[in-house]
Structure formats: C-alpha cells, structure tokens
C-alpha positions in Angstrom: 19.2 93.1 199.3 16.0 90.6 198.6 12.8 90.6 200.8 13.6 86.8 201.2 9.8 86.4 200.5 8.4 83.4 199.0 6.8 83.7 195.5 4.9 80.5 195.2 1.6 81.5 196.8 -2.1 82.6 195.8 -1.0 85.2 192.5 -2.0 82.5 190.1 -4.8 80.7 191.8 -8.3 80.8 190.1 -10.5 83.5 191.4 -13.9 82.9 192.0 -16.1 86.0 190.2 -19.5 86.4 191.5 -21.9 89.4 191.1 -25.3 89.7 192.8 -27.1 90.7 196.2 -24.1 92.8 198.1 -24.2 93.2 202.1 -21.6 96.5 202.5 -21.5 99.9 203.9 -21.6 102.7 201.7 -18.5 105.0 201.3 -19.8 108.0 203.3 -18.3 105.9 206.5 -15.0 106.6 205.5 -15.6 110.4 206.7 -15.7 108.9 210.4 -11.9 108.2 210.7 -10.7 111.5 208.0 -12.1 114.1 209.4 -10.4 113.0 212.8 -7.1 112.9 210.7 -7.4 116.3 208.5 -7.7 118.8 211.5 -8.4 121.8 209.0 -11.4 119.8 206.3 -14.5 120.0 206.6 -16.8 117.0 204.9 -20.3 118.3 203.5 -22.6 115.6 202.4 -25.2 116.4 199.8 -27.8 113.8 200.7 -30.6 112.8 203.1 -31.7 112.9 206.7 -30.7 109.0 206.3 -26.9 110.4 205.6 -26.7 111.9 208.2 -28.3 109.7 211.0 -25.6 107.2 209.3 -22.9 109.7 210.2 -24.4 110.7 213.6 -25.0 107.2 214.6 -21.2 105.9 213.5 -18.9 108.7 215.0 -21.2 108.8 218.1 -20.6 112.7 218.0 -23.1 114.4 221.2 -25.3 116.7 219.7 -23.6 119.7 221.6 -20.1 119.1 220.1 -19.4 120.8 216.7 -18.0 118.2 214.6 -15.8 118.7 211.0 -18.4 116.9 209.2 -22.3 117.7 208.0 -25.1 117.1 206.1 -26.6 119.5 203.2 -30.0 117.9 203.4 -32.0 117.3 200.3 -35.5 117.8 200.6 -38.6 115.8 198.8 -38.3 119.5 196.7 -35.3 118.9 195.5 -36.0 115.1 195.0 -38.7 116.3 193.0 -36.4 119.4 190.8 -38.7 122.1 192.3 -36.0 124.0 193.5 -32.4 124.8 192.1 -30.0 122.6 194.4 -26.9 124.2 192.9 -28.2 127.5 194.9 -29.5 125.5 197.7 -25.9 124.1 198.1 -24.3 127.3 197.5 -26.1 128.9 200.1 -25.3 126.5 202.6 -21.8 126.5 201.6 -21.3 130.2 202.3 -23.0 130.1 206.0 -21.1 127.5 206.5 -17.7 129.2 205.4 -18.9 132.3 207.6 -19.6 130.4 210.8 -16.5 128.2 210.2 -13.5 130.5 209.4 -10.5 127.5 210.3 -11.5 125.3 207.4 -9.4 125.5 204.4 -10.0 122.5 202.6 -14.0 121.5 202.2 -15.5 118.5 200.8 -18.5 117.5 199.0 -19.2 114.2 199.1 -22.2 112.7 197.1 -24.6 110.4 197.9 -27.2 108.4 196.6 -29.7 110.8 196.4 -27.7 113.7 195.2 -26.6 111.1 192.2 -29.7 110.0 191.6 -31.3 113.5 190.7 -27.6 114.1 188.7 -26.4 116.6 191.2 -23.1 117.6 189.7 -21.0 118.5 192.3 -17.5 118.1 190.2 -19.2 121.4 188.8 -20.6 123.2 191.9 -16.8 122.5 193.5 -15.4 124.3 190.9 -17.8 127.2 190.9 -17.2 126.8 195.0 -13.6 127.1 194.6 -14.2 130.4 192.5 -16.1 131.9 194.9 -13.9 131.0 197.7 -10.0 130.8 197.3 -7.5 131.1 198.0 -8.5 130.6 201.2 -10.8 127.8 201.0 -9.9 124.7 198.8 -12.9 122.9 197.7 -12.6 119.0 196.4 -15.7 116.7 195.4 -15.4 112.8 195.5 -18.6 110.4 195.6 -19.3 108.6 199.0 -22.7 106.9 197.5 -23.4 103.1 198.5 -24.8 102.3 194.8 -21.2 100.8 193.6 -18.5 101.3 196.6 -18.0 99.4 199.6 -17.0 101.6 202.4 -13.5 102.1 202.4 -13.6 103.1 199.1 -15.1 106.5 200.4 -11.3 107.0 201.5 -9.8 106.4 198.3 -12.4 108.6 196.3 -11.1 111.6 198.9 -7.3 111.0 198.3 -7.3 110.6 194.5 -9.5 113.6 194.3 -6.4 115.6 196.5 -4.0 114.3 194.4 -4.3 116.4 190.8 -4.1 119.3 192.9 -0.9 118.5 195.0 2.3 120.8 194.1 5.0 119.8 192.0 8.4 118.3 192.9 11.4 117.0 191.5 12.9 115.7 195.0 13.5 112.6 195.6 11.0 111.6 198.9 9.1 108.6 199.8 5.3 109.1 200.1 3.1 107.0 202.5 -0.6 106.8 201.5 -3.5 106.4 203.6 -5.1 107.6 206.7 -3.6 106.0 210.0 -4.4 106.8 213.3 -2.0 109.5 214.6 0.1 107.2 217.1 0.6 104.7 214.6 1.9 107.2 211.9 4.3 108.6 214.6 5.6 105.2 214.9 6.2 104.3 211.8 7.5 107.9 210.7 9.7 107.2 213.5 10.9 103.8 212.5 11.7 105.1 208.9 13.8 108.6 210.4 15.6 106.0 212.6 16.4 103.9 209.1 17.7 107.1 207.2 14.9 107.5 205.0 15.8 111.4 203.9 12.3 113.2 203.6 9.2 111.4 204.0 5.1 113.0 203.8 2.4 111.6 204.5 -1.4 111.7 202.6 -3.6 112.6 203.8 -1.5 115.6 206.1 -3.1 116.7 209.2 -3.3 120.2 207.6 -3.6 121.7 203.7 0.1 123.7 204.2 1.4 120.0 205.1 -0.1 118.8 202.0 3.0 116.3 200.1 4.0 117.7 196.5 4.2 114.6 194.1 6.5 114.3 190.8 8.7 112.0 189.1 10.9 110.9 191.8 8.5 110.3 194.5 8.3 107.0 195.5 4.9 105.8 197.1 4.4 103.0 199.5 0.7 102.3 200.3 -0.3 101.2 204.1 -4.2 100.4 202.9 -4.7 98.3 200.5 -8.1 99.7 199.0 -6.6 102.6 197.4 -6.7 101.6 194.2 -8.0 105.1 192.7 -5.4 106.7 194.6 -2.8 104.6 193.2 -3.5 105.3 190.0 -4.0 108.8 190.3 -0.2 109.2 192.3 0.8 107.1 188.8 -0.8 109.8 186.4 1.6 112.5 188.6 4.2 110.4 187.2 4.8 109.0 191.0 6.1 105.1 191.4 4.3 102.7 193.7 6.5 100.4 195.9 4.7 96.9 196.0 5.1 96.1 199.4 3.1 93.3 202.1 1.1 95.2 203.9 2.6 96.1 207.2 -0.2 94.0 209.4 2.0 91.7 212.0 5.4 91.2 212.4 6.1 89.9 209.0 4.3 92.3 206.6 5.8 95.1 209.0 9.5 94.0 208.5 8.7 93.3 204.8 7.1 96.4 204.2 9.9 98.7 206.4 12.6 96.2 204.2 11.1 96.9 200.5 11.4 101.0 202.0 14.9 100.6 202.5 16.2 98.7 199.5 14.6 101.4 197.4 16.5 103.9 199.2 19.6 101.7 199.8 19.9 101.0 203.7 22.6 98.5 204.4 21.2 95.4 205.9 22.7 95.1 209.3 21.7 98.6 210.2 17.8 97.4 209.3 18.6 94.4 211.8 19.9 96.8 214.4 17.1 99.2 214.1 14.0 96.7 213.7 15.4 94.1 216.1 13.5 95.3 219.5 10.5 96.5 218.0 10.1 92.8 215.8 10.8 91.2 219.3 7.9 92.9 221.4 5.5 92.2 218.0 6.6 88.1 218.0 6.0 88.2 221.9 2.4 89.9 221.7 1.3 88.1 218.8 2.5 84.7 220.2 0.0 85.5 223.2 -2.8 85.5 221.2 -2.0 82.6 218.9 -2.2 79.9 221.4 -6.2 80.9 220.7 -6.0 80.9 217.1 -3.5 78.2 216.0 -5.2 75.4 214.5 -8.6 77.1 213.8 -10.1 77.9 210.5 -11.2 81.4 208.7 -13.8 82.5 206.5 -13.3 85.8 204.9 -16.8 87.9 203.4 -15.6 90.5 201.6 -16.3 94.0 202.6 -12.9 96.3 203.4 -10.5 94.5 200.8 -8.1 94.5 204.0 -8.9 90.8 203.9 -6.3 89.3 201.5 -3.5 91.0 203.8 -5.0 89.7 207.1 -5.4 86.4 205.6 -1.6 86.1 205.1 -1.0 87.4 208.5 -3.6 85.2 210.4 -2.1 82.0 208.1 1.6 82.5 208.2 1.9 84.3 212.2 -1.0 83.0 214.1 -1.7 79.3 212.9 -4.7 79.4 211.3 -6.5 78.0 208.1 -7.9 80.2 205.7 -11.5 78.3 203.8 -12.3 81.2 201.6 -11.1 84.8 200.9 -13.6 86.9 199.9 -12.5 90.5 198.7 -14.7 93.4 197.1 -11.9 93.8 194.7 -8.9 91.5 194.0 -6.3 94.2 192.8 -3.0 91.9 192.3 -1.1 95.3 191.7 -1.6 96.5 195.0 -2.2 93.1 197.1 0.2 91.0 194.8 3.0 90.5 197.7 0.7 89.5 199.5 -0.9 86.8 197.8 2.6 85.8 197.2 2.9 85.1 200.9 -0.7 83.5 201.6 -0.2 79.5 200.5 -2.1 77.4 198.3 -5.5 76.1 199.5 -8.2 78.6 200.0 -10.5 79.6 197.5 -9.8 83.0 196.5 -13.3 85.1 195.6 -13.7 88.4 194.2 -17.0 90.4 194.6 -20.3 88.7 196.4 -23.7 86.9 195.9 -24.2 87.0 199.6 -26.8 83.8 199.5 -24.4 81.7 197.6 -21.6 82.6 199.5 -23.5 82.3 202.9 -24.0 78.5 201.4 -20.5 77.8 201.4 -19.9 79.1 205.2 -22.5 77.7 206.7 -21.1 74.1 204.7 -17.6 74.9 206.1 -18.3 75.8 209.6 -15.3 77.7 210.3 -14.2 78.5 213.7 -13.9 82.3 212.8 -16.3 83.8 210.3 -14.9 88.0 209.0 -17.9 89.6 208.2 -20.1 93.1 208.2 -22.6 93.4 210.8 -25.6 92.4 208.6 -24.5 89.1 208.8 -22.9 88.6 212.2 -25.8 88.4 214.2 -27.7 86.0 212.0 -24.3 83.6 211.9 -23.8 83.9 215.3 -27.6 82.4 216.0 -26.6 79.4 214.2 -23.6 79.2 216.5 -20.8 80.5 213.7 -18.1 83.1 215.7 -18.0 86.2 214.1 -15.7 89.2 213.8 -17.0 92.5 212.8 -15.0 93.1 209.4 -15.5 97.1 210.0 -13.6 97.0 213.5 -10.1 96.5 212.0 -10.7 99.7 210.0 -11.5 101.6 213.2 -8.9 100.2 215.3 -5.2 100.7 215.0 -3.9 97.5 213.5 -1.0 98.5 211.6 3.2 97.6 212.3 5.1 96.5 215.0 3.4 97.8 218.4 -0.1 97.0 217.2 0.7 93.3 215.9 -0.4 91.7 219.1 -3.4 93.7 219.2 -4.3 93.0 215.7 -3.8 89.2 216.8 -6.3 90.0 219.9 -9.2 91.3 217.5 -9.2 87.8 216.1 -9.1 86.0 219.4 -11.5 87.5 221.4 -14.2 85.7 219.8 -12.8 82.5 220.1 -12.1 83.0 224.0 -15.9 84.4 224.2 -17.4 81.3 222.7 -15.3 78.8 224.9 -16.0 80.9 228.1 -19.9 80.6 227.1 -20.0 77.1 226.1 -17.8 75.9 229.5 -20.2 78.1 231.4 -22.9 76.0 229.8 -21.8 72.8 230.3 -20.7 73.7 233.9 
C-alpha cells in the first residue's frame, strides 16, 4: 500500500545558505511546554537572574504557585571563579531534593553563562546521580541561546533521555515529541482504533512510563526539530519512519497511512477508521481557507516547523509560499515533506536577518511567519504578521486541530481587513 504522495516537489531545489545576525529564542523556552508534560521532572537551570525572568515571564507562573521548573542562579562570584559552583550547585541540588520528594527525574539545563565560565554539568549530573539514585534520575542537556533556536531546547532533553532508556526486543512503534495531552490521546486513540499492537510515547508523563528502545522499535517523529533525538533513537539501533508531518488533513492521513503500512493494516479498514475524523478536518479547515486562499507567505526561520506548515498552508488552504526560511533544512526528517511542497519558493536555510528582511519587505506578502522581534517592526510598515512561537504553544497537530491550525494563519488576515474597512468607513 503506497502513500499516493507526489515525489516531484522541493527535495532537490537549491537552498539558499546564509549565516549572520540571528533573531531567535534561546533553548531554555522549551522547558515551558515539558515540564507541563513530564508530571514527575524537575528542570534546574544553571544560569542568571535573566534565565529566570525569561522562564517567569513565558509560563506566566504566579509567584505563589510552586512550579516544576527553577533557576540555580549564578552570581557575579561565580562569574568571576571565586567560589566553587560544582558545590554551589550541589548544594542547591540537595535542598531542592529534600523540599521536593515527588521528583524522580531532575534536569540541568545549561545556559549561557554557566557555558561561558565552562560549567560542566555532564559531570556534576553524574556525580548528582551518585549521590542520589535510585530514586532520583539526574539528566543534563544544554538550553543556551549561543547556537540553538528554541525548540532545540526540546530535542537536547529527549536525546539526553534516550541512552538511558531500557532495552527491548519487541516489536512497538515509538512516537517522539512532546504534544499537549488531548492531542496525544487522540492520536493514541486513532492508532489503538487502527490495530497498532503496543505503542509509547517520549517524552512519558512519568519515569516508570518511560519507552524501552531496541532493534525492532519503529519511531515516527510528530516534531520535526528533533534531529538530535533522531539520531540518538538510531544509535539504540531504533528505525525512524519518514513520515509528513501530521499538520492538516493531509499530513495527518499521510502520517497515520506510513504507521500502518509498516505494521501492515489493510487499506479499507484505514478508510473506515480515518473517514469521520478526515471529514470534520476538511470541513474546519475549509472555513478558514476562504481567508487564506489566494494570499502569499513568507516564512523567517525560527521553529524549523516551517517547511511542514508551508506544505500544509500551500496544498490545503490556497496559499503561495515566497520564501521558506528554516534554522535547519534536515531532508532526513522533513524530506516527505518537501516532496509535497511544489516548486517555486525559495528554500533558505539559516538567517542574515538584514538580508532577509530585504527580501520581505521587496515581496510584500500578505502573511509574514516570524519571532516577535520582528513582528512589531513589520507590522509598522503595514506587513501582517504571525507570531512563529504561537504554533509551538498551541495544539496544532492531526485531525481535530487542523481547522484550528488553519485559524492561527487567518486571524491576521481578518484583523487587517476589519481595520482597514473600519478606516475607510
């Protein structure tokens, strides 16, 4: 059974290469949206007052609630090596531990400043985990704006999990990456109504749920900036399934179809089990198309989801895609998916943020994907703009959310024609 995809899109257009001034988040951001998913980690970031404002200011948390995620502050002392920050951390580590007995899995996530004064904390998490286990698992990954975009803080947590996961020789799919519970529990759903036999999930809510990888797991990614994780799953001697991403009604049923050819699921009981749920997604995104057919994109890169939303705004909702701008072009992950998005736009990997501002502002696109840095100032010289961090915070993946994915894109559109009708009126 085929995917019935076409296979004469983007893959082998020229990519344009640029490196200079960058306008992301850093990685740290990614602990918003995973401590809300791992109910029993805690994320300890060794960095500044500035860390943690970012992390305060993000997840909105009151300053009464008791959130799974904090800040090991580094002082202008430890800046300046007058004081042992291994038993600074240490320290903190073990009040922490006391005060907090339900976390079992604790992370310590570097920052700038704890990697510009060489902090190693791939040793102090293995002198941690000494100290601590069994009970307490301690991981390390780097969450520091210097080289990642913010997503990337995600995929530096799951490929540190992944050379500790447990050994198996059953034969189970794996889904990778962090989805907001009700969309996990519909597409978990989706697959148990297919016949999938056994499928985990990573990250797992808790660290007895965690998956146990091995030669016969099969691993089907629902982000597509996990490119550390990837290959880490790959080391375990796990085997991706290259897969459209399952944004819209398309990349859902081909993502849910490349799932059950690998597992062998006859095609008419796909048909009979996708059918309603396709239906409702065609409806709702068909709503908000009417908005978006016709218009023209711009893509800044900044999540890496934007190669994947490209070939769902082009091929569902109507729209014209000028430019594609991605932090990272990684055809092993986002291959199908290029496949699927047809000739035309330029296709650019990496950012000098003037240069490419040069080229929107000489396009003048209807919709302009950006980070916030640069909304505001487009949207003064009359450009709409979507905020690119929004579709990682809002639930945008398979069938039920495919008219609200659409939405995200239209709103801005309906905003600007509202405000320029009630101008002219």
């Amino acid at each position: 059974m085929s995917l019935d995809l076409p296979t004469n899109g983007c893959r082998d257009t020229p990519v344009l290469k640029q490196r200079g001034q960058r306008e992301v988040f850093c990685g740290l951001t990614g602990i918003i949206w995973l401590h809300r998913k791992m109910q029993d980690a805690f994320f300890l970031v060794v960095g500044s007052r500035t860390c943690a404002h970012l992390l305060q200011s993000a997840a909105g948390v009151m300053i009464f609630a008791e959130p799974r995620f904090g800040t090991a502050i580094l002082e202008e002392k430890d800046l300046a090596g007058l004081a042992d920050a291994n038993t600074e951390l240490d320290r903190e580590v073990a009040r922490l531990l006391a005060r907090r007995p339900d976390i079992r899995q604790l992370f310590l996530v570097g920052s700038c400043p704890s990697e510009v004064i060489k902090l190693d904390l791939a040793r102090a998490a293995e002198r941690l985990n000494g100290q601590h286990s069994p009970h307490v698992r301690v991981y390390n990954y780097s969450g520091s704006g210097i080289e990642t975009t913010f997503t990337q803080g995600e995929d530096a947590c799951l490929a540190a999990m992944v050379p500790t996961l447990p050994a198996t020789d059953a034969r189970e799919l794996l889904i990778v990456g962090a989805l907001p519970d009700v969309v996990e529990d519909q597409a978990l759903s989706l697959l148990k109504a297919l016949g999938i036999p056994v499928t985990r999930t990573l990250p797992a809510h808790r660290h007895s749920e965690l998956p146990a990888v091995g030669a016969n797991t099969v691993f089907a990614l629902v982000q597509p900036f996990l490119g550390d994780t990837h290959a880490a799953l790959t080391r375990r001697g796990a085997r991706h399934l290259p897969a459209p991403f399952p944004f819209g009604e398309e990349g859902t049923t081909a993502w849910l179809r490349a799932v059950a050819d690998e597992f062998g699921i006859p095609r008419d009981h796909f048909e009979a089990v996708t059918a309603a749920p396709r239906a409702r997604a065609l409806k709702a995104i068909a709503a908000a198309a009417t908005t978006l057919s016709g218009k023209s994109v711009f893509f800044f890169p900044d999540s890496q989801l934007e190669i994947p939303l490209a070939r769902f705004l082009t091929r569902e909702c109507g729209m014209t895609a000028i430019e594609v701008g991605t932090p990272y072009l990684q055809t092993g992950i986002v291959g199908p998916d290029l496949d699927m998005l047809a000739e035309g736009p330029t296709i650019s990997e990496g950012q000098d943020v003037d240069l490419q501002l040069d080229r929107a502002r000489a396009a003048r696109p209807d919709l302009t994907v950006c980070g916030l840095g640069l909304a505001n100032p487009l949207e003064a010289e009359g450009l709409s703009t979507k905020w690119a961090i929004e579709l990682v915070f809002t639930p945008v993946h398979f069938y039920e959310q495919a008219g609200d994915l659409a939405s995200l894109f239209a709103r801005p559109l309906r905003r600007k024609a509202l405000l320029t009708a009630g101008a002219t009126a």
